[in-house]
C-alpha positions in Angstrom: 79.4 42.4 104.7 83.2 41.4 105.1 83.9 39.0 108.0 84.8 40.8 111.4 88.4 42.1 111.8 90.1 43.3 115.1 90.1 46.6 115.9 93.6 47.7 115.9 94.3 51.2 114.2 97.0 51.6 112.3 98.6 55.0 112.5 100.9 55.8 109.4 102.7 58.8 108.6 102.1 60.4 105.3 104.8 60.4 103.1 106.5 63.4 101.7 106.0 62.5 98.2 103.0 59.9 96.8 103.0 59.5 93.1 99.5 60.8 91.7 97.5 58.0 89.7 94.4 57.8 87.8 91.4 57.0 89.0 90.2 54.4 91.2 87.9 51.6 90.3 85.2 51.1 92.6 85.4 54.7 94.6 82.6 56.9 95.4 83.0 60.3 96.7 80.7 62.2 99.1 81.1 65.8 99.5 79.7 67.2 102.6 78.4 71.0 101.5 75.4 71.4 103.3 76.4 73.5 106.2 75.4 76.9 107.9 78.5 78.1 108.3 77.8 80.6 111.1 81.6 81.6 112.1 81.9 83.1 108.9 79.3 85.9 109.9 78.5 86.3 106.4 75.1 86.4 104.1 76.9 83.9 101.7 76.9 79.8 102.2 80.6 79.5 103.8 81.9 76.8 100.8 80.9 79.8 98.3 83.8 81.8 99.8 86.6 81.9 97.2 90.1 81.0 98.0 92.9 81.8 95.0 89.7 83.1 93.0 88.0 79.5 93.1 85.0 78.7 95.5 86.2 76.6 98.4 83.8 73.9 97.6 85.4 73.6 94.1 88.6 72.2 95.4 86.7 69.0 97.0 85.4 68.5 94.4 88.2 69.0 91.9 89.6 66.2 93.9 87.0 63.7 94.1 86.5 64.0 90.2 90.8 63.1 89.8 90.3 59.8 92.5 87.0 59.0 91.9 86.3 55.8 89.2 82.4 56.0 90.2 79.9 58.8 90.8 81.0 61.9 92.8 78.0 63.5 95.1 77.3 66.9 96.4 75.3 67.0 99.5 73.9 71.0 99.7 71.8 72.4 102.1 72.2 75.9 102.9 71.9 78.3 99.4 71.6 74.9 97.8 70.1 76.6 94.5 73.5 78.9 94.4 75.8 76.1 95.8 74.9 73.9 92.6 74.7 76.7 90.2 78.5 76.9 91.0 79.5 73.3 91.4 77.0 73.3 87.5 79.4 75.6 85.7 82.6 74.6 87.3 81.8 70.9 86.2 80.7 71.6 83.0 83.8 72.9 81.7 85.5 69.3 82.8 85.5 66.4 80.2 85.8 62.8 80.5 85.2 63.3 84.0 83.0 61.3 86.9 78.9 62.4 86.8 78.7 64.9 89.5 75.4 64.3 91.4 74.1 67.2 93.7 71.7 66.2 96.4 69.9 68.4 99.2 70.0 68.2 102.9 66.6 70.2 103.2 66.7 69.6 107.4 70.6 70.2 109.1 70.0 67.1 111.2 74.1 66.5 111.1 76.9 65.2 109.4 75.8 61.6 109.6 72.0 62.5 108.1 73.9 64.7 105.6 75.8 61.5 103.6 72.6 59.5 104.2 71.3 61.8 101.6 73.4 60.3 99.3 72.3 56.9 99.0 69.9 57.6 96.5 72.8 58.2 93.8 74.6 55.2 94.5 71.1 53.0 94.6 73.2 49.5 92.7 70.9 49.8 89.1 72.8 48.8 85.7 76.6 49.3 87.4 77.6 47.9 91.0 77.5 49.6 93.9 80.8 51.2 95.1 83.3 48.9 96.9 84.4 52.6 98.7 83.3 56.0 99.7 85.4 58.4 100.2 84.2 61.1 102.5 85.7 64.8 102.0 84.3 68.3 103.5 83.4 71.1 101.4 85.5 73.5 103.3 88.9 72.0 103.2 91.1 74.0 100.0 94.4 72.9 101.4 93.8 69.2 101.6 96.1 67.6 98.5 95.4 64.7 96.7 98.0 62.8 97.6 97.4 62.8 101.0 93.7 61.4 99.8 95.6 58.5 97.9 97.6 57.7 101.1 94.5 57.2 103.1 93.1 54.8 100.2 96.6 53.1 100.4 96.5 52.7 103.8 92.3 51.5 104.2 93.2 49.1 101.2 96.9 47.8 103.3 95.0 47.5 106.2 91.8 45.4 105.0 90.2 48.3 107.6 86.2 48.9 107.4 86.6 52.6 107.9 90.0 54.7 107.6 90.0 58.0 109.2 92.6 61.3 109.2 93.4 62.8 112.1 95.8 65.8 113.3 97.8 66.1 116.8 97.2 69.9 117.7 98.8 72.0 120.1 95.3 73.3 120.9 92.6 70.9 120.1 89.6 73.1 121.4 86.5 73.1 118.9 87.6 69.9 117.2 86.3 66.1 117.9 89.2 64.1 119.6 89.9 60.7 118.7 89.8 58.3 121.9 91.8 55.4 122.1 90.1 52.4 123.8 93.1 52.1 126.3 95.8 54.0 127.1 99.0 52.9 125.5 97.1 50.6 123.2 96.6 51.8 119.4 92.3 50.8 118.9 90.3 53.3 118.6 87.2 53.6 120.6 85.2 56.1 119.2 85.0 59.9 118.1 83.7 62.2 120.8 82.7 65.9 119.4 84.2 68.8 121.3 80.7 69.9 123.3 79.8 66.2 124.4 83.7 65.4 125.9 84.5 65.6 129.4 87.7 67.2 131.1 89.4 64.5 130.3 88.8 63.7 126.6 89.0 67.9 125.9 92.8 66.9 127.5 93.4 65.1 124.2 95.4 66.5 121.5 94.5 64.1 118.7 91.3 65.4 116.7 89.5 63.8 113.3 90.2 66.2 110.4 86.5 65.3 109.4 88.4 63.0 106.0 87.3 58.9 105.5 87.1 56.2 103.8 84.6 53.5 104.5 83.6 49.7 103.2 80.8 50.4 100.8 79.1 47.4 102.2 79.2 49.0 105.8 78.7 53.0 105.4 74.8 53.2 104.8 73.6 50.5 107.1 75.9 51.9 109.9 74.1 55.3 108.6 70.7 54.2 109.7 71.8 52.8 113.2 72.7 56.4 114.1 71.4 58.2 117.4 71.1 61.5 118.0 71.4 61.5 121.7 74.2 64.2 122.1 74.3 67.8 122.7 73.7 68.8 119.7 70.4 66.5 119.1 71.8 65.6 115.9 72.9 62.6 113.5 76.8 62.5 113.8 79.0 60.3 110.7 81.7 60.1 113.7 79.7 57.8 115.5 80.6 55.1 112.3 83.7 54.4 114.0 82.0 53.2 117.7 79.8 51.5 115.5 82.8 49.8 113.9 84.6 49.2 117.2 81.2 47.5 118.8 81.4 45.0 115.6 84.7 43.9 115.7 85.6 45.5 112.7 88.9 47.2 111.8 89.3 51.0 111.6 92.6 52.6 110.4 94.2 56.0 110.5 96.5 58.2 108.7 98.2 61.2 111.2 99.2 64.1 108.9 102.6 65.4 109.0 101.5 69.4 108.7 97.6 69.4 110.4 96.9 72.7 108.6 96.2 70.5 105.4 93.3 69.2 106.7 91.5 71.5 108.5 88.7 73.4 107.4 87.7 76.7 106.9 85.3 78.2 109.8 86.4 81.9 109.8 87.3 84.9 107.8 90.8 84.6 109.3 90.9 80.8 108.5 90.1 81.9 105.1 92.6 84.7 104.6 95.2 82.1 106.1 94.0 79.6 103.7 94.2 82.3 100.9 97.7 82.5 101.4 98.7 78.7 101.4 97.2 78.4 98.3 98.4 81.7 96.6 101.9 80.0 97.6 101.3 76.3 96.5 100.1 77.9 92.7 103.2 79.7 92.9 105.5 77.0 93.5 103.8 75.1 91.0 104.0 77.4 88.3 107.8 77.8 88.9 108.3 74.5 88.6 106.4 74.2 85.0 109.3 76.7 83.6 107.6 80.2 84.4 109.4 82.8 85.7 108.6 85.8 88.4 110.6 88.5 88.9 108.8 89.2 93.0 106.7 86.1 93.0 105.2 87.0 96.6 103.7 90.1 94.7 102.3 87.9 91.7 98.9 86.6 92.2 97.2 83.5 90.0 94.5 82.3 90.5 93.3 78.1 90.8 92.2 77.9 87.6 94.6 79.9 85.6 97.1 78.1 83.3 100.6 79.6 82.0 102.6 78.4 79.5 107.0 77.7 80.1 109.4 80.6 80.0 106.5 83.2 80.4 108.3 86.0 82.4 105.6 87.7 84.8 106.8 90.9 86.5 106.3 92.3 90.1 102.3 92.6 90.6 100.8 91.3 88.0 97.0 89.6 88.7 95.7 86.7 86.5 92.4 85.9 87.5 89.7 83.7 86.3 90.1 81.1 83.5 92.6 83.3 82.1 95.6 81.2 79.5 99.1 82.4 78.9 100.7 81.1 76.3 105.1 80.5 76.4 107.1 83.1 75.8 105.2 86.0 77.1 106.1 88.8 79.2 103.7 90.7 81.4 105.2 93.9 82.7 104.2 95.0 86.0 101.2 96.2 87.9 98.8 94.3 84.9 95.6 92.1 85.4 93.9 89.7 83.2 90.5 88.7 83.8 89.4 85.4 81.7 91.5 86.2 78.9 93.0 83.8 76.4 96.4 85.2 75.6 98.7 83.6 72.8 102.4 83.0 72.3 105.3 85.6 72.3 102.9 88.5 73.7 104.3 91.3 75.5 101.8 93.6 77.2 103.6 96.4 79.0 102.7 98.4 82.4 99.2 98.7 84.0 96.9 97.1 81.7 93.2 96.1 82.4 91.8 92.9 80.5 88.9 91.1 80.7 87.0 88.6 78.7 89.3 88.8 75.6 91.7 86.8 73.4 94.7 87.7 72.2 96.7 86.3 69.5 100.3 85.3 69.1 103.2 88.0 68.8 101.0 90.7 69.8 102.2 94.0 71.7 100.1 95.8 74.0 100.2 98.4 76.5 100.9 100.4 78.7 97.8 101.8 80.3 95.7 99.7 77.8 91.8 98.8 78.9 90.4 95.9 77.0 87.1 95.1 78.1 84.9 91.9 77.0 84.3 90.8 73.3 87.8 91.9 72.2 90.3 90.4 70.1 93.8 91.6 68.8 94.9 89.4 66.0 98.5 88.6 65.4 101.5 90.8 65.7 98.9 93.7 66.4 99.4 96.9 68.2 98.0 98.5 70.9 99.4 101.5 72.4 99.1 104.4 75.4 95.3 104.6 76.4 93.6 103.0 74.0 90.2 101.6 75.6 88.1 98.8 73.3 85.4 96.8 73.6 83.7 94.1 71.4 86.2 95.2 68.9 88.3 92.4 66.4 91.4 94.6 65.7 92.8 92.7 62.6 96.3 90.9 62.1 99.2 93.6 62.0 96.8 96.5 62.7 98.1 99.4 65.3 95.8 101.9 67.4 99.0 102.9 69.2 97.7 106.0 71.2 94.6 108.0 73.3 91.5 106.2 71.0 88.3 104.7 71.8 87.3 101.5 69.8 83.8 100.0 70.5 81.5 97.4 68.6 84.3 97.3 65.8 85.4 94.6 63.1 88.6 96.0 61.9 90.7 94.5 59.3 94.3 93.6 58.4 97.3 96.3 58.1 94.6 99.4 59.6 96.7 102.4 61.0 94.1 103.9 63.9 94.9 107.5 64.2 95.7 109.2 67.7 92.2 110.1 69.3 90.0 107.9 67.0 86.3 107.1 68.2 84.3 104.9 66.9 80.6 106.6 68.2 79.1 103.3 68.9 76.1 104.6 70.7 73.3 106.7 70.0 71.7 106.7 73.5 69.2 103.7 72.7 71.3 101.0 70.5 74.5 100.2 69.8 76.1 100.7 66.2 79.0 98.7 64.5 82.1 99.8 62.8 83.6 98.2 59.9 86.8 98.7 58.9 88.4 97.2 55.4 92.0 96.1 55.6 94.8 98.8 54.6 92.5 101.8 55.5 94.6 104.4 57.4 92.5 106.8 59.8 94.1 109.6 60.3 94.3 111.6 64.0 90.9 112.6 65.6 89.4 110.9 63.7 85.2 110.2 64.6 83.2 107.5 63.0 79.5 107.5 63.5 78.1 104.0 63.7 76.8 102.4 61.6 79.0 103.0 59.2 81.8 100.7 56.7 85.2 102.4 55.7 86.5 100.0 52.8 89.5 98.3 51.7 92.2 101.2 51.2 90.8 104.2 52.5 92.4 106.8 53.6 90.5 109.0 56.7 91.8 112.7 56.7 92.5 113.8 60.4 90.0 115.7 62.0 87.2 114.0 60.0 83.6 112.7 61.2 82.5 110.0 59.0 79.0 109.8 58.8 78.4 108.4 55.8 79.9 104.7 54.3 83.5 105.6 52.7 84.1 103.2 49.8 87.5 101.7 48.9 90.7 103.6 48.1 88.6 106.3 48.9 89.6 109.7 50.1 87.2 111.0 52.7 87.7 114.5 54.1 84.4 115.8 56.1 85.4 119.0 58.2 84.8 122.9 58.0 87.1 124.5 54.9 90.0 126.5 56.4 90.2 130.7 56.1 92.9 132.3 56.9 91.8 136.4 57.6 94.9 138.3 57.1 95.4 140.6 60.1 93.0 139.6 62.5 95.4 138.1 65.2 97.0 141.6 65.1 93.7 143.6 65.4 92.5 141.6 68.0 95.8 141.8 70.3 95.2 145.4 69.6 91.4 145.7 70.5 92.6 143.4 74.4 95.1 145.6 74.8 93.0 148.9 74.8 90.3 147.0 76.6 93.2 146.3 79.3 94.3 150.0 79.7 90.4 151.2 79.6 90.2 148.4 82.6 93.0 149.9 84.3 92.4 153.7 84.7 88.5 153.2 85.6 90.1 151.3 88.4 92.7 154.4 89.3 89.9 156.9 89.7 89.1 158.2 93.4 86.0 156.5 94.9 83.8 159.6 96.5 83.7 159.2 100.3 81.5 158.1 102.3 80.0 161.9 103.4 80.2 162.8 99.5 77.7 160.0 98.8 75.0 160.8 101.5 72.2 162.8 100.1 70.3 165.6 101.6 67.0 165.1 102.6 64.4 166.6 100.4 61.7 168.0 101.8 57.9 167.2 102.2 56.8 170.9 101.3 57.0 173.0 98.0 59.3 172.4 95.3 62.1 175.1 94.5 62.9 175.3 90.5 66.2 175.5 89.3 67.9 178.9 89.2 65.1 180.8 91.8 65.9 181.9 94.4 65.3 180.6 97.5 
């Protein structure tokens, strides 16, 4: 343990602008994501809710992974299974970065039980224990790393045992308020959560943001010395900071400038409001890299997208996912890209649909072009009005500029795709591929029944259903021969025309009345023949 301090707090203003570094030898991060969540009135774990396309949980620990020299841990609880399914595939697409350990919270016993959970990870084995922990929330998407590095400043300036961020709110109501041990004096006393304060700490306008670092030597045997003898029954982690106080050691604090950054997300208007900072900070940053939007409040891009300098995006265009741009594009307006890697000096033009597909350099798409997943368009290729494809490589150079369907297709260089081309890729039980040499030209309506090769060369007459393989520089016609019957336009004009006038006078005739159509009654007796008299 380090030698007792006072406990004076230092409160320091965040700077505007903190150069980022590398990572820091020595940190741990904690990563509190085992919560209910019950304000969100939803069926999913509240850090699973996305913000800018990324779940919120992501962001915490997209920061702990760039501070963090040591191990970074996940504490789950509810949906733990889905929680680290999501933290799993998010993390696995990082290199060279810190392990990320995920470790359950099977009983909600509180914050303070919650990093307890921890300890395993960090159990001191071939490396050293952490010198620091670093304490984050998985709910908190607007909290920016350079604020963290300002708090690790400030614990490390200070020589404090723990370092805590706190917000002065307007309304403080819901949040735990920071008590100062006297009035006018700067030590902190302790932490008091919003249910367990009296009138006069709920009067204070200073609350913990729920963000700290603490002495590695200090955190897990102040941990155990926890007491859950508070309205909530449970294990609090702002009760640390009495425990801190009561030792004579030294606790520091960092006030942020704008409180919104560290506040975290307990509702669905939180969310959307949080959903909106971020939109705007991925904006701004995208700007400043060299990109340029026309509207840029209409242009939405997600967390994890990434767009290459002097790539012009136009008035409501969506990139979503893991979705690349490469430089010199232009993306025309009202178009959405879904996980797409896209290369340099594309143009795709109005209301386009991609998803899952790559694109290559110098290609020219759209409009009203649907790529779904599996599709790639080589360089300088075409692709024109309507054209729908899926799992289709449309080779370098090749055009399907208008109204065709393209499905389970290898298509090679220089191939001219018809208007109203199909590649019949199904037969109601298994799909059927469709290979196409380079050169071939198809001509319009043309239907190819899978499985089926066109080769190098060919030429498709319009109209024509290939069923069978065509071979190179090959000439395939397969439709019905044309006859032309000499007069039989004129003959049938003729024959509608008399069926017209027929129609006509049938419909001119008097209808009998009503008295003409009553019939007489016939009677029950004897029948009188025709022409006797009566």
């Amino acid at each position: 343990m380090r030698h007792q301090r006072s406990t004076e707090v230092s409160t320091v203003k965040k700077p505007v602008n903190s150069d980022q570094q590398g990572k820091i030898a020595g940190l741990a991060v904690v990563v509190m994501a085992a919560g209910l969540g019950k304000r969100m009135r939803s069926k999913q774990a509240k850090v699973l809710h996305p913000v800018a396309g990324q779940a919120m949980v992501l962001y915490s620990v997209g920061l702990g992974l760039r501070v963090a020299g040591d191990c970074v841990a996940v504490v789950v609880g509810h949906q733990a299974d889905l929680v680290r399914q999501v933290i799993d595939r998010a993390t696995s697409r990082k290199t060279g970065g810190s392990p990320v350990a995920i470790v359950e919270q099977r009983e909600q016993l509180g914050t303070g039980h919650a990093v307890l959970q921890s300890r395993p990870v960090f159990a001191v084995g071939k490396r050293g224990a952490p010198s620091r922990y670093l304490i984050l929330n998985g709910d908190t998407p607007l909290l920016q790393e350079k604020t963290v590095r300002e708090l690790l400043r400030v614990h490390e300036a200070e020589c404090a045992t723990v370092t805590l961020l706190t917000a002065v709110l307007a309304d403080a109501s819901g949040y735990g308020r920071v008590v100062r041990a006297h009035s006018g004096e700067r030590g902190v006393s302790r932490i008091v959560e919003d249910r367990d304060a009296n009138a006069e700490e709920q009067a204070i306008r200073e609350i913990n943001v729920g963000t700290y670092v603490v002495d590695g030597e200090f955190l897990f045997s102040a941990l155990e010395q926890l007491d859950p003898s508070n309205a909530q029954g449970e294990y609090y982690l702002t009760d640390i900071i009495h425990l801190a106080q009561h030792s004579g050691q030294r606790v520091a604090a960092v006030v942020l400038d704008n409180p919104d950054e560290g506040l975290g997300v307990n509702t669905r208007l939180q969310l959307a409001q949080a959903e909106q900072v971020v939109r705007q900070q991925i904006r701004d940053r995208w700007l400043d890299a060299g990109v340029t939007m026309i509207d840029p409040s209409s242009v939405w891009i997600d967390a994890t997208v990434t767009i290459g300098k002097d790539t012009i995006l136009y008035p409501n265009v969506t990139l979503e996912g893991v979705t690349v741009i490469g430089e010199d594009c232009v993306l025309h307006s009202s178009t959405r890209l879904t996980d797409c890697i896209v290369g340099n000096g594309v143009e795709i033009l109005d209301h386009c649909l991609f998803a899952a597909s790559h694109i290559e350099d110098d290609a020219h798409l759209g409009p009203f072009v649907h790529l779904r997943p599996g599709v790639v368009v080589r360089k300088k290729a075409k692709v024109g009005n309507f054209v729908e494809m899926k799992k289709t490589d449309l080779g370098e150079g090749s055009k399907a500029n208008h109204l065709s369907y393209l499905g389970d297709a290898k298509i090679g260089k220089g191939v001219n795709i018809g208007a109203g081309t199909v590649t019949c890729n199904y037969d109601g039980v298994q799909k059927f591929q469709t290979v196409i040499g380079d050169g071939v030209f198809l001509g319009s309506d043309t239907q190819l029944i899978a499985p089926v090769t066109v080769g190098a060369g060919a030429i498709i007459a319009a109209g024509t259903t290939v069923t069978e393989d065509v071979p190179a520089d090959a000439l395939a016609i397969a439709r019905a021969p044309q006859v032309n019957r000499a007069g039989w336009a004129a003959r049938r004009r003729a024959l509608q025309t008399s069926a017209t006038r027929e129609t006509l006078n049938v419909k001119r005739e008097p209808k009998p009345s009503g008295r003409m159509k009553k019939r007489l009654p016939v009677s029950k007796g004897r029948q009188v023949k025709k022409g006797s008299r009566g």
